[in-house]
C-alpha positions in Angstrom: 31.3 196.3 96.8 33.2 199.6 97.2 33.7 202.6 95.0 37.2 202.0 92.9 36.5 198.3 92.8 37.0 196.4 89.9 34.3 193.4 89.3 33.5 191.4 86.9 30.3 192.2 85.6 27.4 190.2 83.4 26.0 192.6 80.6 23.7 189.9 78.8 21.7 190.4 77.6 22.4 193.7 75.8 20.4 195.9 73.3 21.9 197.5 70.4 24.8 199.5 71.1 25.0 198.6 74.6 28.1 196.9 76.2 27.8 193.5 75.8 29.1 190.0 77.3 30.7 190.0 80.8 33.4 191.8 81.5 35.5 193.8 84.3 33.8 197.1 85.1 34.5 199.8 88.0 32.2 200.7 90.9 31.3 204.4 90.9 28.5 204.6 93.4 29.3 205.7 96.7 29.6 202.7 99.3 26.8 204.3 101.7 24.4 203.5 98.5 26.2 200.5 97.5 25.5 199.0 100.7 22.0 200.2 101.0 20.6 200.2 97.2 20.6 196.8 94.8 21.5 198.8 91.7 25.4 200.0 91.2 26.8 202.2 89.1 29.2 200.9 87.3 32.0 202.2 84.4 32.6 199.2 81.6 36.5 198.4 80.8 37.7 196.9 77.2 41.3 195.6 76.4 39.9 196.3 72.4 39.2 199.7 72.2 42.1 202.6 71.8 42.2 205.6 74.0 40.2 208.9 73.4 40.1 211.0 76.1 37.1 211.5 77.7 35.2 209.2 76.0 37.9 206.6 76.1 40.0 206.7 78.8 43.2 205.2 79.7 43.3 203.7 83.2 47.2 202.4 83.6 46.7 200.4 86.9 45.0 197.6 85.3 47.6 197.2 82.9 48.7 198.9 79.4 45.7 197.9 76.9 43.1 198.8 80.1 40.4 201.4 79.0 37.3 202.6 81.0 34.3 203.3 77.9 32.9 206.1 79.5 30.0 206.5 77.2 29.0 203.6 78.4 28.2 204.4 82.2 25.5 202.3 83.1 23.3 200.9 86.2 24.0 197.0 87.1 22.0 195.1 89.0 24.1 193.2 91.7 23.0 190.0 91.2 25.0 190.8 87.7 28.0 190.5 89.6 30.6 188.4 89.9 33.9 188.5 91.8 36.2 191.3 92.7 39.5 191.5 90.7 41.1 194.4 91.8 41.4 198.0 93.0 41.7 201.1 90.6 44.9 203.7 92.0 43.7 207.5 92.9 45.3 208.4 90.0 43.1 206.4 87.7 39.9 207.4 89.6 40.7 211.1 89.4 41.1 211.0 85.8 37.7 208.9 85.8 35.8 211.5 87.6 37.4 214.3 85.2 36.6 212.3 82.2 32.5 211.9 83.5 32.4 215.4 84.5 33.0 216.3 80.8 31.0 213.7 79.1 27.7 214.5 81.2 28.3 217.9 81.3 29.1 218.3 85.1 31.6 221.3 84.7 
């Protein structure tokens, strides 16, 4: 499990506004504590909701209708995961890390 990997992710069970059901979400931990740690950061995508920048954001390597919910930045256990599907491009993953940096205030 590597930083910029896309995985397919168990959320359930959920409370209240939390992201629910499983779904693809991206690994934003650094690999020297995914490797070590058995929690990962992780960045939930939707095909549902409609891009607003930062909250919302638009990641165009995983196809047209692919957003990262970056209010939703959460901490999975790994035994939540499920298999890889894909990589995110640098492009994607700098926007990602400019979108964060905004929402938690990182600036």
């Amino acid at each position: 499990m590597r930083r910029g990997e896309v995985w397919w992710v168990n959320f359930d069970p959920s409370e209240g506004m939390e992201i629910q059901k499983c779904r693809p979400a991206v690994i934003l931990t650094v690999n020297a504590l995914n490797k070590a740690r058995g929690t990962i950061v992780v960045l939930p995508l939707s095909t549902s909701a409609k891009p607003h920048p930062p909250i919302v954001v638009s990641l165009p390597s995983l196809g047209k209708n692919s957003v990262a919910v970056c209010d939703q930045l959460c901490v999975a256990d790994k035994r939540r995961f499920g298999r890889k599907i894909c990589d995110v491009s640098s492009g994607d993953m700098a926007l990602l890390n400019e979108s964060l940096k905004t929402i938690l205030g990182l600036l």
